[in-house]
DRENDO-1510 file (C-alpha; in Angstrom, 1 decimal, always signed):
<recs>
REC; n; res; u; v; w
REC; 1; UNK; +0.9; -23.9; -30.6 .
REC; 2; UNK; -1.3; -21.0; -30.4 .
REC; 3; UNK; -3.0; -19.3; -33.8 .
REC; 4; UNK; -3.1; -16.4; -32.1 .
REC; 5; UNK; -1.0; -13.2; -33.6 .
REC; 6; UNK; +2.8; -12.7; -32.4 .
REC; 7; UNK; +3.3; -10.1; -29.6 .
REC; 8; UNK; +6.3; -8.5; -28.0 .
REC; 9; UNK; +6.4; -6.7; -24.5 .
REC; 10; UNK; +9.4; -3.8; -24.8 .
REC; 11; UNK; +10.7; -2.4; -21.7 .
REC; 12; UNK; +12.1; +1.0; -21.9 .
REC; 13; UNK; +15.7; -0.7; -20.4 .
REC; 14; UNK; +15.4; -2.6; -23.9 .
REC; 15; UNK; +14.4; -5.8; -22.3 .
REC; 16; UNK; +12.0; -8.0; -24.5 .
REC; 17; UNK; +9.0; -10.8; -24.2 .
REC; 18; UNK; +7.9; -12.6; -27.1 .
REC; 19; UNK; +4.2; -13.9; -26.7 .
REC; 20; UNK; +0.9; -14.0; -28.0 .
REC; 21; UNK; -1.3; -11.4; -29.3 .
REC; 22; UNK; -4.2; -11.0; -26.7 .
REC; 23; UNK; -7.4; -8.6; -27.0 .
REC; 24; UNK; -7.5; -6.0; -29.9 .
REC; 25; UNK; -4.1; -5.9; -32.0 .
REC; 26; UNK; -1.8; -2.5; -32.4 .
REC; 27; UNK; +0.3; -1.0; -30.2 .
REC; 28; UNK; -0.3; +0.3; -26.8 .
REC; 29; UNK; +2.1; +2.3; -24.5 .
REC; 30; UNK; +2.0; +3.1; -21.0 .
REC; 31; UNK; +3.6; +2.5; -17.3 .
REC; 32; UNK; +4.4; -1.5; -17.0 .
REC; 33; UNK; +3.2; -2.2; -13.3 .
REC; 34; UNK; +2.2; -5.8; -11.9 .
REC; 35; UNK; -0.5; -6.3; -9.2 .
REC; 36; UNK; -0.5; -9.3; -6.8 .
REC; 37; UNK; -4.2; -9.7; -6.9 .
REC; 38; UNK; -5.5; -13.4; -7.8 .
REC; 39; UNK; -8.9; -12.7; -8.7 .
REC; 40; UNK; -11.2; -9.5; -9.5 .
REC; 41; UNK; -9.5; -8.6; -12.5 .
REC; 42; UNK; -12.2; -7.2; -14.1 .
REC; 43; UNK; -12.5; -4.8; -11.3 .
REC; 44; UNK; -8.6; -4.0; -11.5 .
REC; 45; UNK; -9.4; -3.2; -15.4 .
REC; 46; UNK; -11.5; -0.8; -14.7 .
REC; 47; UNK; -10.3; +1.1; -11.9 .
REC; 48; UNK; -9.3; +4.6; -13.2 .
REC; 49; UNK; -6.0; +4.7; -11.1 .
REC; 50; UNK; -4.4; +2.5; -13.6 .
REC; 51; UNK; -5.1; +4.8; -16.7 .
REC; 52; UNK; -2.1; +4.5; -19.0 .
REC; 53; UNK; -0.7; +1.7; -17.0 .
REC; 54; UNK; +0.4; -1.4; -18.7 .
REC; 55; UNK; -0.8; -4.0; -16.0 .
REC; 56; UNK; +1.1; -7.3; -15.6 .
REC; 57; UNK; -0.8; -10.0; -13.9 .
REC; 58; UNK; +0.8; -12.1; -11.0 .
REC; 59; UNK; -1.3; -14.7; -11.0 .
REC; 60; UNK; -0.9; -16.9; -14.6 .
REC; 61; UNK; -4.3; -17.7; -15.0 .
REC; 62; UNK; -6.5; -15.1; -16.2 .
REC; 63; UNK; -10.1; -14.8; -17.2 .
REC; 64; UNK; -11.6; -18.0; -16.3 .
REC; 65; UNK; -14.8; -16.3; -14.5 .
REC; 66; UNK; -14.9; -14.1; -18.1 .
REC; 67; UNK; -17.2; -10.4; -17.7 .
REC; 68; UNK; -20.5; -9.3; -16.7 .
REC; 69; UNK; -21.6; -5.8; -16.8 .
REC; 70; UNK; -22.6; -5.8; -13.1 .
REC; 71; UNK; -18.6; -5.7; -11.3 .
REC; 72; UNK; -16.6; -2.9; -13.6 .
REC; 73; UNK; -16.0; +0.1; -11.2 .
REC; 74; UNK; -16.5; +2.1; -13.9 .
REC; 75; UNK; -17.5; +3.5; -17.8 .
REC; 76; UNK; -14.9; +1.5; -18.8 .
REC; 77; UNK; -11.7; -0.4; -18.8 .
REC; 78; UNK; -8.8; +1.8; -18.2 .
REC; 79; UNK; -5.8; +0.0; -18.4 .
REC; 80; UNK; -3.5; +1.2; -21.1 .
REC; 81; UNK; -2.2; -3.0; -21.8 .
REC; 82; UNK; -2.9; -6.2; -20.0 .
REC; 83; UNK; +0.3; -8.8; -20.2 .
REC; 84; UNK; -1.2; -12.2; -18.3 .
REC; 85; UNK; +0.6; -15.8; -18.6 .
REC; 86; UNK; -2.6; -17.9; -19.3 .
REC; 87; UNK; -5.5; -16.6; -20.7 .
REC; 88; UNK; -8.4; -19.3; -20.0 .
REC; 89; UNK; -9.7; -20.9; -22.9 .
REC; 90; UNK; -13.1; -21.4; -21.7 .
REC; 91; UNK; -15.5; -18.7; -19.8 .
REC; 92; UNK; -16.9; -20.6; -16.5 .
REC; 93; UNK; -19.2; -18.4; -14.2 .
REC; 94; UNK; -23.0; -18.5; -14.3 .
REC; 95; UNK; -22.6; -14.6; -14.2 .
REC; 96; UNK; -20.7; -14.5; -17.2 .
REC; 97; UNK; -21.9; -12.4; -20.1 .
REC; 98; UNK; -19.0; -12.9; -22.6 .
REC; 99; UNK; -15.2; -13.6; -22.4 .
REC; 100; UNK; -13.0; -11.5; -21.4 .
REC; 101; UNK; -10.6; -11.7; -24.5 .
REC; 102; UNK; -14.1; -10.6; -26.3 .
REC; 103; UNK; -14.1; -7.3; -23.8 .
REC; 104; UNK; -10.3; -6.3; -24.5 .
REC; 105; UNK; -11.1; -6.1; -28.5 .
REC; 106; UNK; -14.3; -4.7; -27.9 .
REC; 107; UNK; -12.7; -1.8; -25.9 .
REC; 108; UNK; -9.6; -1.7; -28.2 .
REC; 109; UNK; -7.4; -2.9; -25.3 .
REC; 110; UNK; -4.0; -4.5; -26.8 .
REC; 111; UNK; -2.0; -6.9; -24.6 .
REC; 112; UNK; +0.1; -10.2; -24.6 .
REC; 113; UNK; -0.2; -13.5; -23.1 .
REC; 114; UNK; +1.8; -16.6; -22.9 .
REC; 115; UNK; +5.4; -14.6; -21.4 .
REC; 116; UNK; +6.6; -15.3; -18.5 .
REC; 117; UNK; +5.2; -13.1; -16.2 .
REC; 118; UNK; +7.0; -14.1; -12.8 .
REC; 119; UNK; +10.2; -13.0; -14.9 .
REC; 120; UNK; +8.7; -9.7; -15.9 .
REC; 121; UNK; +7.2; -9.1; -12.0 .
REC; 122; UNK; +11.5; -9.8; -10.7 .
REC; 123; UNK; +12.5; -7.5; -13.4 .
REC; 124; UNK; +10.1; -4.5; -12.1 .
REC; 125; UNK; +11.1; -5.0; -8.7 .
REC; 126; UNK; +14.9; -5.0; -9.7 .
REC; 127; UNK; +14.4; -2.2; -11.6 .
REC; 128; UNK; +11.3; -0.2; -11.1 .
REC; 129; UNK; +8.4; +0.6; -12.9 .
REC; 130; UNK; +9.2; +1.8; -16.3 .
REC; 131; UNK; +7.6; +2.5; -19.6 .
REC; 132; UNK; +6.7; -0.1; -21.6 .
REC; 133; UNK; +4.8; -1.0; -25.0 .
REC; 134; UNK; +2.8; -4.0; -26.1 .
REC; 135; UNK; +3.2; -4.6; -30.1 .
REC; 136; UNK; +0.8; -7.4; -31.7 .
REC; 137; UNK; +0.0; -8.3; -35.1 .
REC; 138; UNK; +2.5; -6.3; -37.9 .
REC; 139; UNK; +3.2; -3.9; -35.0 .
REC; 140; UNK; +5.3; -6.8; -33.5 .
REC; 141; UNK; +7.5; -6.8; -36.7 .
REC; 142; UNK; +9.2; -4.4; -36.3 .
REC; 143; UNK; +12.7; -4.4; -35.1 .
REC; 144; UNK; +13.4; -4.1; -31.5 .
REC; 145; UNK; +15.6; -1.3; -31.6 .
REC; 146; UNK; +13.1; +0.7; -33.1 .
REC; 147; UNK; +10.1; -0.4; -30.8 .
REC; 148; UNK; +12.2; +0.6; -27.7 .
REC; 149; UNK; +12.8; +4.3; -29.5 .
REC; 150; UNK; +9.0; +4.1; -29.6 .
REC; 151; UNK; +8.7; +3.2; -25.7 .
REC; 152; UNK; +11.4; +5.6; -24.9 .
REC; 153; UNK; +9.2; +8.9; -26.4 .
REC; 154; UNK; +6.3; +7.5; -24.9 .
REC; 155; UNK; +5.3; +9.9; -21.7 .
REC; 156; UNK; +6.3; +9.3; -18.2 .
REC; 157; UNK; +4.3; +8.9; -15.0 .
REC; 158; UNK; +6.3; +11.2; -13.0 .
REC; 159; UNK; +4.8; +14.7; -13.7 .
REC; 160; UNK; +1.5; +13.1; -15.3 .
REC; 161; UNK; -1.5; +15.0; -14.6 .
REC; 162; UNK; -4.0; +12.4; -15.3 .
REC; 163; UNK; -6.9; +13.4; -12.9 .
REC; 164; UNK; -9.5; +15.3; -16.2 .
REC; 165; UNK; -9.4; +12.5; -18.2 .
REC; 166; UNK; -11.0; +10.2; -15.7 .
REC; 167; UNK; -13.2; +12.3; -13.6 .
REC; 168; UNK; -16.9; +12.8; -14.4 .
REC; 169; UNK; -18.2; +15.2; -16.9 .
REC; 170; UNK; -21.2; +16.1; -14.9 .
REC; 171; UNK; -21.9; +15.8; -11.4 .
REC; 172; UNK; -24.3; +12.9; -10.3 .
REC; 173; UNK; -26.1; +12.0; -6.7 .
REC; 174; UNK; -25.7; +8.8; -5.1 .
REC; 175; UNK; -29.1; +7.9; -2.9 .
REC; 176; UNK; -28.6; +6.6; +0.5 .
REC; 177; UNK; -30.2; +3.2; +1.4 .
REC; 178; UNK; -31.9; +3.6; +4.0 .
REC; 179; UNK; -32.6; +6.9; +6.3 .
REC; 180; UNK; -30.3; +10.3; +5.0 .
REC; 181; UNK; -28.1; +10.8; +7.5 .
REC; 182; UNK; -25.6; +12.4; +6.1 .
REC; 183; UNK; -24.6; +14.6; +3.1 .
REC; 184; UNK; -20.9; +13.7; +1.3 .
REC; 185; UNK; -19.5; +16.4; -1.3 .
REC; 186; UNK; -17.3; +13.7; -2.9 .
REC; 187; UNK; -14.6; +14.7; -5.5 .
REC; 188; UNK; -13.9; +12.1; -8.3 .
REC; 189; UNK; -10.3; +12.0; -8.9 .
REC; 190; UNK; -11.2; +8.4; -10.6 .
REC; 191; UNK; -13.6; +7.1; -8.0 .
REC; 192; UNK; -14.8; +3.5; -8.2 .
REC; 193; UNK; -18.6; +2.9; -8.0 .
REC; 194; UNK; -18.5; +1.4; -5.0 .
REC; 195; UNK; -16.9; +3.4; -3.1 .
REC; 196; UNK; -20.1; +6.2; -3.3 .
REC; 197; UNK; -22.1; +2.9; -2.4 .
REC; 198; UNK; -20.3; +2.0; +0.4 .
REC; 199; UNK; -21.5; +5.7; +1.8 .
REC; 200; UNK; -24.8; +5.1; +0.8 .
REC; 201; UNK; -25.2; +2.1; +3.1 .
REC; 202; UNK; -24.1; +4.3; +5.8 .
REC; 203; UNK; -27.1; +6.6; +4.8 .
REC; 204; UNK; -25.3; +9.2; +3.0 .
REC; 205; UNK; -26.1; +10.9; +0.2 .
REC; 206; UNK; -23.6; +11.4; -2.1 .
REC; 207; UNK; -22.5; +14.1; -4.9 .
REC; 208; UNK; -20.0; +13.0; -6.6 .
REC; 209; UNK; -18.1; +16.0; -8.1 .
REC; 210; UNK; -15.9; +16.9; -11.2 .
REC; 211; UNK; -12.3; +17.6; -10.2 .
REC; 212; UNK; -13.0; +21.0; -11.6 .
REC; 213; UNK; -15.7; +21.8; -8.8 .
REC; 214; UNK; -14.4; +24.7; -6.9 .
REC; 215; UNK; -14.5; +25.3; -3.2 .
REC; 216; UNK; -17.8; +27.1; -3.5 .
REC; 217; UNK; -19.2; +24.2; -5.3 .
REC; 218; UNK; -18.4; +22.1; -2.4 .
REC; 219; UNK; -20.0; +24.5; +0.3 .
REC; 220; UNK; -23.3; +25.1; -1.5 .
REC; 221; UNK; -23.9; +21.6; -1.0 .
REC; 222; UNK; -23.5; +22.4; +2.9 .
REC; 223; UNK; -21.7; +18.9; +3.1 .
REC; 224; UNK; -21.4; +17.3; +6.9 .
REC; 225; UNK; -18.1; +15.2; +5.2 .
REC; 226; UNK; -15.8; +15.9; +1.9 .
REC; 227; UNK; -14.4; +12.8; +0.5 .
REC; 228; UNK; -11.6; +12.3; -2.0 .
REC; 229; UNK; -11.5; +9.4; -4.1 .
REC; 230; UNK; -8.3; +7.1; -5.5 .
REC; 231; UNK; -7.1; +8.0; -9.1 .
REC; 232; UNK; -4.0; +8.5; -11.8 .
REC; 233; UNK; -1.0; +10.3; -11.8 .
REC; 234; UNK; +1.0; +12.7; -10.1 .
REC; 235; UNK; -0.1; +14.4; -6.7 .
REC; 236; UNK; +2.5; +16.9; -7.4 .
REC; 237; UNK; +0.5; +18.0; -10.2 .
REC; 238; UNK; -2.1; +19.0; -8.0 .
REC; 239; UNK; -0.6; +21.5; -5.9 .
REC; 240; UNK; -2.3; +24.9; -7.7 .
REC; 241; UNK; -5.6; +22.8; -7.9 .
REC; 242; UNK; -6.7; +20.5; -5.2 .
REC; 243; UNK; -4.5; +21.5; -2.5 .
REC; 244; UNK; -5.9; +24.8; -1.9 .
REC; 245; UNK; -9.2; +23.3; -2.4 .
REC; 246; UNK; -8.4; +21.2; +0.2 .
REC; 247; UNK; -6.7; +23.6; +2.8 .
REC; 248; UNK; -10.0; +25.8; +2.3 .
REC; 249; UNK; -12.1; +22.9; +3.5 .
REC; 250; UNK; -9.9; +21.9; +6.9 .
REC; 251; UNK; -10.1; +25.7; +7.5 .
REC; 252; UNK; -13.7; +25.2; +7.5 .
REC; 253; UNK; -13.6; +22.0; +10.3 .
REC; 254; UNK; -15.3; +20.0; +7.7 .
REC; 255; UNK; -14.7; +16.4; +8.1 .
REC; 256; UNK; -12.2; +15.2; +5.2 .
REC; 257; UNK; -11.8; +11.5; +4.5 .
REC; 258; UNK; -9.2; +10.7; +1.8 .
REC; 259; UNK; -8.4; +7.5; -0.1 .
REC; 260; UNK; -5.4; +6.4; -2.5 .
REC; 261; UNK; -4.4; +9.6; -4.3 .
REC; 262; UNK; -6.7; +11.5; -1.8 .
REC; 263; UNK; -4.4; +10.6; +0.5 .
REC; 264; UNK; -1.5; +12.0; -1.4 .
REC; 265; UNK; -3.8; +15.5; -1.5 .
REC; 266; UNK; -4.6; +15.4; +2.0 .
REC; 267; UNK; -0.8; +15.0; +3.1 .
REC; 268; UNK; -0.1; +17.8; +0.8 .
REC; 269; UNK; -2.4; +19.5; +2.5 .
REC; 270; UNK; -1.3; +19.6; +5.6 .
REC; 271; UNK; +2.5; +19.7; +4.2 .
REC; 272; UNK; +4.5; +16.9; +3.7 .
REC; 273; UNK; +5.8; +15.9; +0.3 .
REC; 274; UNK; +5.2; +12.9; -2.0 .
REC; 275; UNK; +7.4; +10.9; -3.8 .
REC; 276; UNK; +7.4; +7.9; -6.5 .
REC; 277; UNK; +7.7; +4.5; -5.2 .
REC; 278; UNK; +10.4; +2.0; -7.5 .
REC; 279; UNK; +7.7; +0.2; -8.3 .
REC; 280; UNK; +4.9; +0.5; -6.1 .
REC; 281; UNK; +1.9; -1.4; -4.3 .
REC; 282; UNK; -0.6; -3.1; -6.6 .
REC; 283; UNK; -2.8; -6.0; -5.4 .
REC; 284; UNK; -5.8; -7.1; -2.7 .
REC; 285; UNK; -3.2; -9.2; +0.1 .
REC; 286; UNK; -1.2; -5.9; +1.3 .
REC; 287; UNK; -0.5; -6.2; +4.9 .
REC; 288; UNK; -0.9; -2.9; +6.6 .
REC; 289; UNK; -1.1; -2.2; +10.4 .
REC; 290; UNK; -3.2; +0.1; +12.5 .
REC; 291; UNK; -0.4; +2.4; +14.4 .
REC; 292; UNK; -3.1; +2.7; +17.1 .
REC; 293; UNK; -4.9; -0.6; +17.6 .
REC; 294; UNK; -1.7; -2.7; +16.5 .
REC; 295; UNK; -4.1; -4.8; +14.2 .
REC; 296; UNK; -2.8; -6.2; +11.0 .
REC; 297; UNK; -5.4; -5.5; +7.9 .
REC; 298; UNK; -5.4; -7.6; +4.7 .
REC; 299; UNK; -5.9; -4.7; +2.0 .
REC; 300; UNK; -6.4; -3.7; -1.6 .
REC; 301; UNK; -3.3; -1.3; -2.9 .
REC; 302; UNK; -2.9; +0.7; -6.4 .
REC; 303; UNK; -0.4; +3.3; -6.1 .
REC; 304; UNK; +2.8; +4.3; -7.5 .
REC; 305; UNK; +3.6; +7.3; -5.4 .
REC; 306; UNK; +3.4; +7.7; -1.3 .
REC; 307; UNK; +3.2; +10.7; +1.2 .
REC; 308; UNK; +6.8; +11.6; +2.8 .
REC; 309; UNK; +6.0; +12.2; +6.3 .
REC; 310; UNK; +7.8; +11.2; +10.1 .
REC; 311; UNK; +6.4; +7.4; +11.0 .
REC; 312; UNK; +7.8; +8.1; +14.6 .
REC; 313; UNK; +6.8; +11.4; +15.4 .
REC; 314; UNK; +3.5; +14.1; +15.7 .
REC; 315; UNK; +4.3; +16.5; +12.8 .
REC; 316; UNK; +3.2; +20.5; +13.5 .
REC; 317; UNK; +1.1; +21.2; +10.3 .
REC; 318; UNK; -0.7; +24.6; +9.7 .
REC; 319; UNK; -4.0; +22.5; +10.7 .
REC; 320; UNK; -2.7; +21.1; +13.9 .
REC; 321; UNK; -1.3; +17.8; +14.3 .
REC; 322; UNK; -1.0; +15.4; +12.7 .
REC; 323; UNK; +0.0; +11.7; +13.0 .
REC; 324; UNK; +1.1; +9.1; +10.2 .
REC; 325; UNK; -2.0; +6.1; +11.3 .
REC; 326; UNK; -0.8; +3.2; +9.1 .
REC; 327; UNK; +2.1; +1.8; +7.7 .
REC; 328; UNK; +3.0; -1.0; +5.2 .
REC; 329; UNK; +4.3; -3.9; +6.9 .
REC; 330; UNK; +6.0; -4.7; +3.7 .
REC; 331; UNK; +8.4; -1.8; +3.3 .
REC; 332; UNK; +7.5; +1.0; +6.0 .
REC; 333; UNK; +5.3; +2.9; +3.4 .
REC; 334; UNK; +2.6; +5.4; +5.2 .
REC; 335; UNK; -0.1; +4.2; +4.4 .
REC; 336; UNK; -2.3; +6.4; +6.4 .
REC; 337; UNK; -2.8; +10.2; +8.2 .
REC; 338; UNK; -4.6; +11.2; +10.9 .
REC; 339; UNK; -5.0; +14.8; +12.0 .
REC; 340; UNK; -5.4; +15.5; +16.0 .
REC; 341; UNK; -6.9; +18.9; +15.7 .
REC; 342; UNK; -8.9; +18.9; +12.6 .
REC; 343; UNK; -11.6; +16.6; +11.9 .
REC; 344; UNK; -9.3; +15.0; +9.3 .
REC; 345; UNK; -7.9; +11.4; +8.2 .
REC; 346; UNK; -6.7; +9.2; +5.1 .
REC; 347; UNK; -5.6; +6.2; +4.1 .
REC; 348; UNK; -3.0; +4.8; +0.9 .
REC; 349; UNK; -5.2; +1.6; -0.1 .
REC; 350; UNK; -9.1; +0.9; -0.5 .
REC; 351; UNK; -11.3; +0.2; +1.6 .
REC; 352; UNK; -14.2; -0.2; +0.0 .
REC; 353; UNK; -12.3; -3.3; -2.0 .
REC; 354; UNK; -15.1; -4.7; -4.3 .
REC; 355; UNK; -13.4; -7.7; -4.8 .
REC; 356; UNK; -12.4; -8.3; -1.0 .
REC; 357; UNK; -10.5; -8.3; +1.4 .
REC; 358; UNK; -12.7; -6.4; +3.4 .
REC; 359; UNK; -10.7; -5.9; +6.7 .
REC; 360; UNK; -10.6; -1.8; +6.4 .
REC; 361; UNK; -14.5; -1.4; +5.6 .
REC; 362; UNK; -14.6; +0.3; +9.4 .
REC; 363; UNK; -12.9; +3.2; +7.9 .
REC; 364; UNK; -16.6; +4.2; +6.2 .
REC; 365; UNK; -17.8; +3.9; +9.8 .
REC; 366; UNK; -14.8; +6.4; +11.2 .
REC; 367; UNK; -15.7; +8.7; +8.7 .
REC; 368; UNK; -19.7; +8.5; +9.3 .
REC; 369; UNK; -18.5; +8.9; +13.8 .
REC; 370; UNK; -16.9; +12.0; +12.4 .
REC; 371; UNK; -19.7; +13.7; +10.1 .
REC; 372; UNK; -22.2; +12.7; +13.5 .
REC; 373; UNK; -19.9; +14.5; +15.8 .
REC; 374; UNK; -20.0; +17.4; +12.9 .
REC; 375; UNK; -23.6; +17.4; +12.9 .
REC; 376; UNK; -23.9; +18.0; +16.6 .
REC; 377; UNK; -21.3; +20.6; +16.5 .
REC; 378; UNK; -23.4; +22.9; +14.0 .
REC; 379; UNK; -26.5; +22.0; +16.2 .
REC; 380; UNK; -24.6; +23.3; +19.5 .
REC; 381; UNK; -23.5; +26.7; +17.7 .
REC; 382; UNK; -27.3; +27.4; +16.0 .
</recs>
């Protein structure tokens, strides 16, 4: 028997797990999603994309490597909940600076552990994605009817304009290692640190930019590439924001390289809609394949809402053409764009992909060809 604290997991459908209390006690409320990923969990709990997501681990057994303060991606966890089967009773890794139970009550994180989570994972893919809250402590005894009123005024994800309350007060520069090759204006939607680092290898030196920097901002900087980073929410929400930001940029020939919800922008962008998956992509072993190449990559997915464009045609956009690059293997999901006529391209998933795989890491590469070819462009015009 466990002496931890009862817990309860309420689906908005009314659907219930009983459990253990696990991290801080209270009450939490958020999106319940479930990820695929069987290791870097302390990277998926702090990647801003999952801000006010209640995150159901696949995998049952959870924390046995515990936390250090060298993998978060960033200034903290961002997770809304954690619901895992089998929280390890003992912290093994000589890298290990505490537990990881001892990080969810330090950051106020409330979750559950001993349900059944390959239950709850069937349920979301029967039913979608749907809000949730995780009770522990008196909060669990309350009676069920009246937790799923709580779930049910909670906010949605569909129309959630997440983006300013993960994005970086202040602007900060990212060195490269090595020679400066390059400069990146890159816009934190919810970037992960090493995404800016995976630049930096290539010799780029990186500003990485508040969501409210304006189109000037980004051409002071005289950038030879724009990047836009993964994060939370809605991409419809950024229509009056980003999007003309955006547009102003390809107008401009600048090379663009969008990831994850920068993807979502970029498609906008050009035109095509977006569009909430049931219940979406989360995890490092998504198979997606290169449309050009044919090759299969291993990748790292968190996103609950995809670009609507043609897989089996050129689209005419206002920037040229422009081609769907990638697709999911799993369910026909672009998973990439590539413009024709506009130094321009995206992707759905992460390449940078701290904790592995590490199959689409040539995409920092593509982009580096591309801010090279810029380069020699300006040179040929002065």
């Amino acid at each position: 028997m466990s002496n931890r604290p009862p817990a309860i997991l309420v689906l908005e459908d009314g659907r219930t797990f009983r459990g253990d209390a696990y991290g801080a006690f209270g009450e939490t409320f958020g999106e319940a999603v479930f990820t695929t990923g069987m290791t870097g969990y302390q990277e998926t709990l702090t990647d801003p994309s999952y801000h006010r997501q209640v995150v159901v681990m696949t995998a049952p057994h959870i924390g046995n490597t515990g936390v250090n303060d060298e993998d978060p991606e960033s200034r903290r966890i961002w997770v809304a909940g954690y619901v895992v089967r089998d929280p390890s009773r003992v912290t093994s890794s000589w890298r290990a600076q505490r537990s990881l139970d001892e990080e969810l009550v330090a950051q106020g994180i409330v979750g559950i552990s001993g349900v059944d989570t390959r239950a709850i994972t069937r349920h979301l893919r029967e039913r979608g994605a749907m809000r949730c809250g995780v009770f522990s402590g008196e909060a669990a005894q309350q009676s069920p009817t009246a937790l799923v009123e709580k779930v049910k005024a909670s906010p949605e994800m569909a129309g959630a304009d997440l983006v300013g309350d993960v994005t970086t007060a202040q602007g900060y520069v990212v060195d490269p290692i090595g020679e400066h090759k390059f400069t990146v204006a890159a816009y934190d939607l919810g970037i992960k640190s090493m995404t800016p680092y995976r630049m930096a290898e290539r010799g780029a030196r990186v500003h990485v930019l508040p969501a409210t920097a304006t189109l000037e901002d980004v051409l002071a900087l005289n950038p030879d590439g724009f990047f836009m980073s993964n994060g939370p929410g809605d991409p419809e929400t950024t229509e009056e924001t980003m999007v003309p930001i955006v547009r102003g940029i390809l107008e401009r020939r600048v090379p663009v390289f969008g990831i994850c919800f920068g993807n979502q922008i970029l498609g906008k962008a050009f035109g095509f809609g977006t569009y909430k998956l049931k219940y979406g992509h989360r995890g490092i072993n998504q198979p997606v394949q290169d449309r050009a190449t044919g090759k299969v990559e291993v990748t790292a997915h968190n996103h609950g809402f995809a670009v609507d464009a043609p897989l089996d045609e050129v689209s005419d956009t206002p920037f040229g053409r422009v081609e769907v690059s990638h697709v999911c293997l799993n369910d026909n999901v672009v998973e990439g764009l590539k413009a024709l006529d506009v130094p321009a391209f995206s992707v759905q998933y992460h390449p940078e992909a701290a904790a592995g795989p590490h199959d689409a890491k040539y995409l920092f590469d593509r982009f580096s060809e591309l801010m090279a070819e810029h380069q020699s462009s300006k040179k040929g015009q002065s």
